[in-house]
DRENMI-277391 format. One line per field, with one value per atom (N, C-alpha, C): atom name; residue number from 0; x, y, z; residue in one letter. Coordinates in nm, 2 decimals, padded with zeros to 4 digits. Layout:
<nodes>
atomo	(CA,...)
num	(NUM,...)
x	(X,...)
y	(Y,...)
z	(Z,...)
residuo	(a,...)
</nodes>
This chain:
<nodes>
atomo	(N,CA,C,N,CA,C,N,CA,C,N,CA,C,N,CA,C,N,CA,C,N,CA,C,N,CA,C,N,CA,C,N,CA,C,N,CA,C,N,CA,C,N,CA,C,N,CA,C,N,CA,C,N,CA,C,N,CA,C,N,CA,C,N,CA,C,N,CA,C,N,CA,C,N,CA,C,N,CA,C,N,CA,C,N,CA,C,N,CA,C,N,CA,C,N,CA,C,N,CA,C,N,CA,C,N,CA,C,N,CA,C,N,CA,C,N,CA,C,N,CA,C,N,CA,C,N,CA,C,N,CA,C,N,CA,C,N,CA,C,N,CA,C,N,CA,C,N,CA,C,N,CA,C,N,CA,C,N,CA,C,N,CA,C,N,CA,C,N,CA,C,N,CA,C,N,CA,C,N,CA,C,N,CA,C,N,CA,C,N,CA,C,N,CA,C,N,CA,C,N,CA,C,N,CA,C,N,CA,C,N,CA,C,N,CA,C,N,CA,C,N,CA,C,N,CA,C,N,CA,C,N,CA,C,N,CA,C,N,CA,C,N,CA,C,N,CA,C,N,CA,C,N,CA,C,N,CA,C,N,CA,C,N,CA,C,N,CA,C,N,CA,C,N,CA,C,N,CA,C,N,CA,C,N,CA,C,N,CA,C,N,CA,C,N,CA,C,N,CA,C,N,CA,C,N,CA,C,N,CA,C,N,CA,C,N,CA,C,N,CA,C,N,CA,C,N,CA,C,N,CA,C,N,CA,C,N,CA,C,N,CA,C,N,CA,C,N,CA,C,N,CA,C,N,CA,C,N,CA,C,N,CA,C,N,CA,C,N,CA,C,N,CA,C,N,CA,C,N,CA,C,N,CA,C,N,CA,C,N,CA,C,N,CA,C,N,CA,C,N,CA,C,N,CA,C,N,CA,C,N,CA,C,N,CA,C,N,CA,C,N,CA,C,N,CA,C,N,CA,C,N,CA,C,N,CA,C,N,CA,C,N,CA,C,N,CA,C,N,CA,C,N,CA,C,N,CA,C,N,CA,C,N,CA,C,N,CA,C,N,CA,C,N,CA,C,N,CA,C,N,CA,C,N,CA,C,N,CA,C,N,CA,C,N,CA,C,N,CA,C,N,CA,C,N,CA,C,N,CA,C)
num	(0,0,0,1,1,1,2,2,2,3,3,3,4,4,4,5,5,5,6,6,6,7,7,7,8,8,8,9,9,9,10,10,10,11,11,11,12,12,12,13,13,13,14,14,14,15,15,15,16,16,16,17,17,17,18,18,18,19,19,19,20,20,20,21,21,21,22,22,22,23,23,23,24,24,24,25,25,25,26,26,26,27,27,27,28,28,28,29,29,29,30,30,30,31,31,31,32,32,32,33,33,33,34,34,34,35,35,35,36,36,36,37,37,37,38,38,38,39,39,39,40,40,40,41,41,41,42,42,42,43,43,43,44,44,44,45,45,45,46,46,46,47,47,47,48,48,48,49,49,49,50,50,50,51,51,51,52,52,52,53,53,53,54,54,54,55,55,55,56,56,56,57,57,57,58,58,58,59,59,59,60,60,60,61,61,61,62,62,62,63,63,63,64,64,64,65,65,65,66,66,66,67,67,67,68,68,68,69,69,69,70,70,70,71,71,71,72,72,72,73,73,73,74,74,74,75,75,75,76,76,76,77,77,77,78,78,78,79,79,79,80,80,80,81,81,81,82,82,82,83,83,83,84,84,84,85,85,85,86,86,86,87,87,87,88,88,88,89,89,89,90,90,90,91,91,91,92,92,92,93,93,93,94,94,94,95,95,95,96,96,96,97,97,97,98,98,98,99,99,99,100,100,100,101,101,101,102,102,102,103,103,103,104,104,104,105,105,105,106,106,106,107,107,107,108,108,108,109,109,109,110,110,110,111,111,111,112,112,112,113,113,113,114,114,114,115,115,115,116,116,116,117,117,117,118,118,118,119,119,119,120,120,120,121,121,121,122,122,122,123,123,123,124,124,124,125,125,125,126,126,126,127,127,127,128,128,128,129,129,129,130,130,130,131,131,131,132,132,132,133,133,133,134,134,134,135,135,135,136,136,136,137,137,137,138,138,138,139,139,139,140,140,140,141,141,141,142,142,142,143,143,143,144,144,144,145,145,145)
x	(00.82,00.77,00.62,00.55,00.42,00.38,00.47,00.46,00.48,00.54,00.56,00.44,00.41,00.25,00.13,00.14,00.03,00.04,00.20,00.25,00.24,00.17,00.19,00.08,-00.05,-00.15,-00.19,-00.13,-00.12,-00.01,00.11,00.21,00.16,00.06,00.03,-00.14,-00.18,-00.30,-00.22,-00.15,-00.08,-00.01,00.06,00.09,00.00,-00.13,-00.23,-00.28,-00.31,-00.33,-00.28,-00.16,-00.01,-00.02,-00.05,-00.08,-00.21,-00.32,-00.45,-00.41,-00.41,-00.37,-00.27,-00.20,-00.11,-00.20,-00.30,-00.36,-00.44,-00.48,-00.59,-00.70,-00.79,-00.92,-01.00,-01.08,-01.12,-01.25,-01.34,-01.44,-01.50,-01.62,-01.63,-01.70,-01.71,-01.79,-01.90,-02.02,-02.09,-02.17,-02.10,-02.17,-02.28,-02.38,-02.49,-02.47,-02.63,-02.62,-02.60,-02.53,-02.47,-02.41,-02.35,-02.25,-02.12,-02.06,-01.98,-01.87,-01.75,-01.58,-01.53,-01.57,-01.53,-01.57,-01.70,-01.85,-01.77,-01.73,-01.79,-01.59,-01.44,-01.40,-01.38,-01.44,-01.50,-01.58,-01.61,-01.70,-01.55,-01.48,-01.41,-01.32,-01.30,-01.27,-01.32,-01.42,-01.51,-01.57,-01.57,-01.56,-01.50,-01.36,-01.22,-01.26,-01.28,-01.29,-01.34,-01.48,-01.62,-01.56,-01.47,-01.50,-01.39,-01.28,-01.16,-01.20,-01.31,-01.33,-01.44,-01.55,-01.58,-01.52,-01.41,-01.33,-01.23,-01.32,-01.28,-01.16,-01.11,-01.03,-00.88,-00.91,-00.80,-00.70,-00.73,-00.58,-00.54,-00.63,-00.56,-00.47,-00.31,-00.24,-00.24,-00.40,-00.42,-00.57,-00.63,-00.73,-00.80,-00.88,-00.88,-01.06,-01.08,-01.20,-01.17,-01.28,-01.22,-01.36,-01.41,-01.47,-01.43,-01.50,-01.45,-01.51,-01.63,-01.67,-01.64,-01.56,-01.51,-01.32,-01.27,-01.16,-01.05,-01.14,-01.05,-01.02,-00.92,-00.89,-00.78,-00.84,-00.80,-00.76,-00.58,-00.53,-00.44,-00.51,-00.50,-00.40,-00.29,-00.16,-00.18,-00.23,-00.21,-00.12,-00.04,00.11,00.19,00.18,00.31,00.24,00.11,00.05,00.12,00.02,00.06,-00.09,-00.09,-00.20,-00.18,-00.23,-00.18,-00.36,-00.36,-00.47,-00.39,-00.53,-00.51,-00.62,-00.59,-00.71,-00.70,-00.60,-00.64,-00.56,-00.66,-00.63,-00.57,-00.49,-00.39,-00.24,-00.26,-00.12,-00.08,-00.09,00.02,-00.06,00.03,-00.02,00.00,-00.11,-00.09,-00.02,-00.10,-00.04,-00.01,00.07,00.13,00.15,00.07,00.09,00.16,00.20,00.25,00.22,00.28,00.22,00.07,00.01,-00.16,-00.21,-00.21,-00.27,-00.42,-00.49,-00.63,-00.71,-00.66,-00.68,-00.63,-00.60,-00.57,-00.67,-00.70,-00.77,-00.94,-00.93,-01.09,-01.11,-01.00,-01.00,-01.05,-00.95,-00.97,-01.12,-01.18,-01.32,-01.43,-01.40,-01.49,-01.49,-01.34,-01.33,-01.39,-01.40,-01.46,-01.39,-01.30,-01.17,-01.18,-01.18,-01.13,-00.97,-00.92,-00.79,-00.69,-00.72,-00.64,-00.58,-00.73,-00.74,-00.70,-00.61,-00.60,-00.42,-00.36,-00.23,-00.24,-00.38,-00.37,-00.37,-00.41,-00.38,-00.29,-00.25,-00.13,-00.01,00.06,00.21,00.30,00.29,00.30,00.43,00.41,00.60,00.62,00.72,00.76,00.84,00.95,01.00,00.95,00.83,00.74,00.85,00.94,01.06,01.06,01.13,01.13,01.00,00.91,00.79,00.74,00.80,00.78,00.69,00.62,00.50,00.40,00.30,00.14,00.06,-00.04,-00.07,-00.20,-00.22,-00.36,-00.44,-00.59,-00.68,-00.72,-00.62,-00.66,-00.68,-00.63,-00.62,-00.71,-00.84,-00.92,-00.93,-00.92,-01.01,-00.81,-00.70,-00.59,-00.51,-00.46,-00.35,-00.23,-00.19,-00.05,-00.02,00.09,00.22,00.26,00.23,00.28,00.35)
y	(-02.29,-02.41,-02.40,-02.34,-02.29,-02.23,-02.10,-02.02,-02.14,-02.21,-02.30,-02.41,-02.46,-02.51,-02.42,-02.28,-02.19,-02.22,-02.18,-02.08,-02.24,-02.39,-02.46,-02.49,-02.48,-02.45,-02.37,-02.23,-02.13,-02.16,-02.21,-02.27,-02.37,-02.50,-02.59,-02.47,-02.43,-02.33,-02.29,-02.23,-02.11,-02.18,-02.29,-02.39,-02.47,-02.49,-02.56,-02.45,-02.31,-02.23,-02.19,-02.19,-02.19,-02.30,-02.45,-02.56,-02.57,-02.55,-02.54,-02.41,-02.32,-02.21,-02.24,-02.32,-02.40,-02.44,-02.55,-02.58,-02.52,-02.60,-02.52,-02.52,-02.37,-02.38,-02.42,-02.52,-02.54,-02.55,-02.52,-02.53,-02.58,-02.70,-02.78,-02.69,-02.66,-02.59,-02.76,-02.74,-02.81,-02.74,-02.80,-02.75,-02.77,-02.67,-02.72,-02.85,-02.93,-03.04,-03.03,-03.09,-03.04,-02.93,-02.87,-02.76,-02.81,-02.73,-02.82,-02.76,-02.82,-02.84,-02.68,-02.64,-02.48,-02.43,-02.38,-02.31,-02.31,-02.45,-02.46,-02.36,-02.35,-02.32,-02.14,-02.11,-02.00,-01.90,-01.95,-02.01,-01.99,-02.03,-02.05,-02.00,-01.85,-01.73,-01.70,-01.65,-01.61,-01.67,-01.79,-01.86,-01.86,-01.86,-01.86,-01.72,-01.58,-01.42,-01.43,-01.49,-01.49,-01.55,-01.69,-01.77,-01.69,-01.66,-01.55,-01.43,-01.38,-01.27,-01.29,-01.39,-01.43,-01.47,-01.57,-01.57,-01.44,-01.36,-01.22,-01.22,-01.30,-01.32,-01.32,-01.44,-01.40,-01.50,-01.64,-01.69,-01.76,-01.82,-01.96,-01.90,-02.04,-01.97,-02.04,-02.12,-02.13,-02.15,-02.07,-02.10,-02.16,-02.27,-02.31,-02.38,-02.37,-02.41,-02.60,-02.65,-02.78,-02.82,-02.87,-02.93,-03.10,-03.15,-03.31,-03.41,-03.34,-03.39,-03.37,-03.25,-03.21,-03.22,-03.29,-03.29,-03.16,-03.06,-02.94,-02.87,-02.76,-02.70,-02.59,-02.49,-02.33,-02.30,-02.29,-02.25,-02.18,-02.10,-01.91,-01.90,-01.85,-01.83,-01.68,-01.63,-01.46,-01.42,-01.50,-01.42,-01.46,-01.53,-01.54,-01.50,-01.44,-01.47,-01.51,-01.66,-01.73,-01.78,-01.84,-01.89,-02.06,-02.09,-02.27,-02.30,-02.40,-02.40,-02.61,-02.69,-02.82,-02.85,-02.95,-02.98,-03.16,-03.21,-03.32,-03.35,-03.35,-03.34,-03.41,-03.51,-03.58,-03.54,-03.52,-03.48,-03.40,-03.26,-03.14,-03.00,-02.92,-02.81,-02.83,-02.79,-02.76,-02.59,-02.52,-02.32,-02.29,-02.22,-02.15,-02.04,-01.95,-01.77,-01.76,-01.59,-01.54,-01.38,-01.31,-01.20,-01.16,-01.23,-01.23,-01.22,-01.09,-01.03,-01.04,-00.99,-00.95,-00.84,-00.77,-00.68,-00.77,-00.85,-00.90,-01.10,-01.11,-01.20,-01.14,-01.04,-00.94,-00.95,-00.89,-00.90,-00.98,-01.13,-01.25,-01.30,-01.28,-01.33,-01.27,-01.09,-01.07,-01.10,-01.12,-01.20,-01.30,-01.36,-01.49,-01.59,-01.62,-01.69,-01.83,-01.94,-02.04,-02.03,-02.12,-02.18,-02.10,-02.19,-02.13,-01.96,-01.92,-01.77,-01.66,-01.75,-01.66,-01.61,-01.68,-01.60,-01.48,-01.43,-01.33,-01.16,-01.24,-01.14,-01.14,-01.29,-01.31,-01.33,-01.34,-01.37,-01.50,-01.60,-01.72,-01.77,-01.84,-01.90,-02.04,-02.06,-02.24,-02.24,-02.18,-02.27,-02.25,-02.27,-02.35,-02.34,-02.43,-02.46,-02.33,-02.24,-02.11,-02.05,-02.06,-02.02,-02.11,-02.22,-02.28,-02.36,-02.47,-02.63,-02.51,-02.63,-02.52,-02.65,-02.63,-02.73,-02.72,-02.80,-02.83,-03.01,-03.01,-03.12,-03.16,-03.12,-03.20,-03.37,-03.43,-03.58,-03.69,-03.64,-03.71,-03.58,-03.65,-03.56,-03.53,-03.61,-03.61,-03.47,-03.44,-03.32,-03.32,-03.24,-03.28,-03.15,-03.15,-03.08,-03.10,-03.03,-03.03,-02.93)
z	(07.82,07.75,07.72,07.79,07.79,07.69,07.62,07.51,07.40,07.39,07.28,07.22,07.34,07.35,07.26,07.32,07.21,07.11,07.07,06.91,06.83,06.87,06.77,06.68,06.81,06.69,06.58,06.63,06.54,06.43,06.45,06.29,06.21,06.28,06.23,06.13,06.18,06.12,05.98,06.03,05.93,05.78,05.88,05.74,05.67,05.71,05.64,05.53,05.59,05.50,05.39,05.37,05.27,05.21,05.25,05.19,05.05,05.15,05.04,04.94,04.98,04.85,04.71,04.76,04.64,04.57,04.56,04.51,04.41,04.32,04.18,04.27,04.20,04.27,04.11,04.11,03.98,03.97,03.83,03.84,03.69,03.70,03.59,03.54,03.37,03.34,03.25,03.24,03.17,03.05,02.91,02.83,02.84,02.72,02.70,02.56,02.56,02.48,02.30,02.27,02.10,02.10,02.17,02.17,02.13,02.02,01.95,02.00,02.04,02.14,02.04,01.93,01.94,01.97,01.97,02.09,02.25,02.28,02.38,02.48,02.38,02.38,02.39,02.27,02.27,02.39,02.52,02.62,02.74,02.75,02.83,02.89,02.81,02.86,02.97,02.92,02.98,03.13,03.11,03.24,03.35,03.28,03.38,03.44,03.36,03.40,03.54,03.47,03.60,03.71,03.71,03.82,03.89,03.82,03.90,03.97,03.91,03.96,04.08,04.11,04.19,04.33,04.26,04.41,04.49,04.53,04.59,04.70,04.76,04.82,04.77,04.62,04.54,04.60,04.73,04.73,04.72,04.52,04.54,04.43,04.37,04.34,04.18,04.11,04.05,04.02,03.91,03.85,03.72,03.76,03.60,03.57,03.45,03.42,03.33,03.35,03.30,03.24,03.10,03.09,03.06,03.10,03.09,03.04,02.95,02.80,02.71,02.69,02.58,02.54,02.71,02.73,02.74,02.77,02.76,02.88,02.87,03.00,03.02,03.09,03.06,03.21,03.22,03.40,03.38,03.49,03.48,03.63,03.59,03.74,03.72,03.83,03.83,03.89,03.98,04.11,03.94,03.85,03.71,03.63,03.59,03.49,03.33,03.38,03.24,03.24,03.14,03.11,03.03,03.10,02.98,02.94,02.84,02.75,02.71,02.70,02.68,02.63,02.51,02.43,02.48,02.55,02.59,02.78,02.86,03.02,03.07,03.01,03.07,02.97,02.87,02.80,02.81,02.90,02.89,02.85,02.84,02.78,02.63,02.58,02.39,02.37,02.48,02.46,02.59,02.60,02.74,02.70,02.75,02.72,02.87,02.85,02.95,02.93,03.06,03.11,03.06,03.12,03.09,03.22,03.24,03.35,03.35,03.45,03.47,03.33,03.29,03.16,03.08,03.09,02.91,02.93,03.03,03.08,03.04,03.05,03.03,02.93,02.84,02.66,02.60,02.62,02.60,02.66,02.73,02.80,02.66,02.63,02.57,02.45,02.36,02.26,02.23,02.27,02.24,02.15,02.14,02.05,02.08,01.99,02.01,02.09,02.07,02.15,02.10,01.95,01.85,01.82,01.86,01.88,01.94,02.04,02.17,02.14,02.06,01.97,01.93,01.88,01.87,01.92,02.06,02.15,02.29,02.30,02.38,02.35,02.45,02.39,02.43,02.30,02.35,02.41,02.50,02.53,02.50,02.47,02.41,02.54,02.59,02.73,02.83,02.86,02.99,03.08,03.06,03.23,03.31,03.21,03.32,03.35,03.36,03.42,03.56,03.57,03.64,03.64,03.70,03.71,03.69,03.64,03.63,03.75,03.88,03.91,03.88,03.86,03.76,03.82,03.82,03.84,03.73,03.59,03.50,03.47,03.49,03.51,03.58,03.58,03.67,03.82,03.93,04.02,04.10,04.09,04.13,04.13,04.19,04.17,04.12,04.02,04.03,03.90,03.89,03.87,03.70,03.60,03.43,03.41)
residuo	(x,x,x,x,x,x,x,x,x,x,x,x,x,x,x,x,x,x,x,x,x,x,x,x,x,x,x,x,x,x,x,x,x,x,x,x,x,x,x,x,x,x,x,x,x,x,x,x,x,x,x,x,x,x,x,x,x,x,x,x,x,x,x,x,x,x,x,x,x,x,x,x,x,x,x,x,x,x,x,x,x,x,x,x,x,x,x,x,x,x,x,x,x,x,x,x,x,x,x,x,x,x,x,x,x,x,x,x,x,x,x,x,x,x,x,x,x,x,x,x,x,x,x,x,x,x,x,x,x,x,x,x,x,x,x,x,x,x,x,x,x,x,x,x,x,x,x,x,x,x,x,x,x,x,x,x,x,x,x,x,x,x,x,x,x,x,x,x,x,x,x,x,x,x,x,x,x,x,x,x,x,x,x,x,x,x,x,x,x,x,x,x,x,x,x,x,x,x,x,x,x,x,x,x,x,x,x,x,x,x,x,x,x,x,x,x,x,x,x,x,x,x,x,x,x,x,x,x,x,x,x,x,x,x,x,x,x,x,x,x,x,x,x,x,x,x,x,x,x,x,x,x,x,x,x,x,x,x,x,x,x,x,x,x,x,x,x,x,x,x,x,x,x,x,x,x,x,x,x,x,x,x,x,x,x,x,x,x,x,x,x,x,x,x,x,x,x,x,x,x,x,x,x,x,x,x,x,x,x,x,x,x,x,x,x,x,x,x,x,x,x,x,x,x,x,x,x,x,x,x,x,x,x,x,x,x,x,x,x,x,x,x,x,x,x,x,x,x,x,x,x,x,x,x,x,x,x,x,x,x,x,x,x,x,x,x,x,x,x,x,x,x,x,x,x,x,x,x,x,x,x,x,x,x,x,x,x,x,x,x,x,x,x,x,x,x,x,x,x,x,x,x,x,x,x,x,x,x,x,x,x,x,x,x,x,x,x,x,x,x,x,x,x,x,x,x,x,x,x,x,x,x,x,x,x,x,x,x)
</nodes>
């Protein structure tokens, strides 16, 4: 009975850890002032690269950049790599790429492409379902599941 007492702080530990990693790790980018919503797109590659490659750990199980002046938002799943892309943060995805790995995430960073742009070096998917939920902090500061 004694052993069981230990091993519970340690499952309740282990499950909180598994818990937060689900989550997006997100980060607001702030334009600069009169930067116009293509600029600032164009921009956002490149953000997502840096802020992914920053977190050296590597274990959240979504990354995304959000600006929320310009209403837009770029979330990066590397265990599926997909990529979803939204021009308005509460309606959905507008693009969902897939197999967009870390090399094709780099590409895309140094391109510099609008939204629009990024067709041309990804490979887009229309059924979303089988890739599974994207979790995303688009919607205000709330979490949840598109």
């Amino acid at each position: 009975m004694k052993s069981c007492i230990f091993l519970l702080p340690l499952a309740i530990w282990l499950m909180s850890c598994s818990l937060a990693t689900s989550y997006p790790e997100t980060f607001e980018y702030s334009p600069k002032k009169g930067e116009s919503a293509i600029e600032i797109q164009k921009q956002m590659a490149g953000e997502l690269y840096g802020f992914y490659r920053k977190n050296k750990d590597k274990k959240y199980e979504f990354y995304e950049v959000q600006v929320s002046e310009a209403n837009l938002l770029i979330n990066y799943c590397p265990h599926n790599q997909t990529l979803c892309l939204s021009y308005d943060l509460c309606s959905g995805w507008t693009f969902y790429f897939v197999q967009v790995d870390e090399v094709a995430l780099k590409k895309l960073a140094d391109a510099r492409l609008p939204f629009v742009g990024y067709i041309k070096l990804l490979t887009r998917e229309e059924n979303t379902k089988k890739w599974g939920k994207t979790k995303t902090h688009a919607c205000g500061n709330s979490f949840y599941e598109q």
